[in-house]
N, C-alpha and C positions, 0 to 999 in steps of 0.2 A: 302264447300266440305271437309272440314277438311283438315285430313295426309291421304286423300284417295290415290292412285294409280297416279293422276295425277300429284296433286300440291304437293306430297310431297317431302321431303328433301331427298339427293340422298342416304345416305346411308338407308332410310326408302324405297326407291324407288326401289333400290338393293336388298332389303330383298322378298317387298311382289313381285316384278316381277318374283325374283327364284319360289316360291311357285305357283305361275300360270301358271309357263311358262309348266308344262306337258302336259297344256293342247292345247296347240298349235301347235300339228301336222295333218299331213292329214287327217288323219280318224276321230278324233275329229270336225278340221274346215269342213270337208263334213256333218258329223252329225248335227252342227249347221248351215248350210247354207240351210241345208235341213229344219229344223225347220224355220228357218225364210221364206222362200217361202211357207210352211202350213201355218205360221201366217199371211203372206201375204195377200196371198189366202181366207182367212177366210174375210180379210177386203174387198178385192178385191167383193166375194160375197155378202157380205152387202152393198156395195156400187149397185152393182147391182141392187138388192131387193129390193132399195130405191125407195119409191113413189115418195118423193122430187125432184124438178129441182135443189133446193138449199142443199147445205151439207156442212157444215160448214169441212174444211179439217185439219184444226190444232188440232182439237179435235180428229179425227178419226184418226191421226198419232200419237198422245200421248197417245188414245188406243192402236194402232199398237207397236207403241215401249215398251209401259211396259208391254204388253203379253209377246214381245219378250226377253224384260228383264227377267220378272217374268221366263219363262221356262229357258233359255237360264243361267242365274245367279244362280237362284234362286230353280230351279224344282218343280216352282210353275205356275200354268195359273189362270192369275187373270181373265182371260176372259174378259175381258174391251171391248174387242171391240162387244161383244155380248150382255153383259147387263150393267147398271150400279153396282158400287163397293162402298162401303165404302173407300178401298184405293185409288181407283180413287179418290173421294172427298176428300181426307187428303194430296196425292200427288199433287194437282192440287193446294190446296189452299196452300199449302207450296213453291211450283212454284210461285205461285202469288204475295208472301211475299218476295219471294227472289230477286223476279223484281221489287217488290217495295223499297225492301231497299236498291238495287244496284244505284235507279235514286234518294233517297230522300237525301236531303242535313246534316239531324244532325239524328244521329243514336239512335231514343230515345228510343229504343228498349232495349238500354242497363243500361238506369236509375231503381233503385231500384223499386220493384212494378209493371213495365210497364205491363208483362205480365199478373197480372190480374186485372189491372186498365185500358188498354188498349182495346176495345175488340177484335181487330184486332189481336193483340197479344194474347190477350188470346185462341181462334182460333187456331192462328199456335203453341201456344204448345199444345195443345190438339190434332193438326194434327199431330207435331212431336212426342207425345206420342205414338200412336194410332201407325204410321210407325215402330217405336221402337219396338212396341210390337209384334207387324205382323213378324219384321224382325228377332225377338229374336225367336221366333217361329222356323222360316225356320233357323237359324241358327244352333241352335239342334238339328231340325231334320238332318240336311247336318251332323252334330257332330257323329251323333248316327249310319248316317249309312254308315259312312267312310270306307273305306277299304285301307289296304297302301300298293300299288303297286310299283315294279318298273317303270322306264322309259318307257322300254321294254313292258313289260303287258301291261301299257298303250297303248302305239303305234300297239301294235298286237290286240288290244280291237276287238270286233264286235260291234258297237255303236248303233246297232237296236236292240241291246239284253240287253240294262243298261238300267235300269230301271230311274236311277238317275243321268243323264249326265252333269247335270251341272258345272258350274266354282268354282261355291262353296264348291262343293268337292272336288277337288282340290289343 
């Protein structure tokens, strides 16, 4: 996870928590709770629709959550839980790696070479590529189409009328 927002050092934690915190009033968290009940909803109806007796649910929640990431973060819908994704396949195999290196005992990951003598490694850089690239992507665009509000303007927002309501503008 890096110096993300959770694990980081407090005065790193102090910095990007000011930077987010605008977005943490009423009218924003209705905005997004709202979106998470359409993301919801969306899965809720495929489970429906399903032929199957059987549905595999940790899969359909790791769709659920990274729509809800993607739009909610991001002002992206990766649609995961409708179709399959290329970032689903790169997030998932990066998941996979990250549960593998949390339980394996010597971290060879980190010897010179691993990652393209390895293939497993070489994998997860080409999925931590791939992420990188996707994210630089949305990153830009969040850059480009920023506007700097105050407080106020924020909190008096109308949230069905942004186009781009994400955290990442933020």
């Amino acid at each position: 996870m890096g110096k993300g927002l959770i694990p980081a050092d407090i005065p790193t934690w102090k910095q990007r928590r000011r930077a987010i915190q605008p977005g943490f009033h009423q009218k924003y968290l209705q905005a997004m709770t709202t979106m998470f009940g359409e993301c919801a909803l969306v899965t809720a109806n495929k489970l429906e629709r399903s032929e199957s007796s059987i549905v595999n649910l940790e899969t359909e929640y790791y769709s659920l959550a990274l729509d809800i990431i993607g739009k909610g973060i991001f002002n992206f819908d990766f649609n995961c839980v409708e179709q399959e994704s290329p970032v689903i396949d790169s997030v998932y195999g990066v998941l996979k790696e990250c549960e593998h290196r949390s339980t394996f005992y010597l971290p060879y990951w980190n010897l010179p070479f691993a990652d393209t003598l390895v293939p497993r490694q070489r994998k997860f850089k080409e999925d931590m590529q791939y992420i990188n690239g996707q994210l630089d992507v949305l990153i830009d665009k969040a850059r480009n189409s920023q506007s700097l509000d105050d407080i106020e303007a924020l909190q008096a927002r109308n949230y069905d009328e942004v186009n781009d309501k994400s955290l990442l503008r933020f």
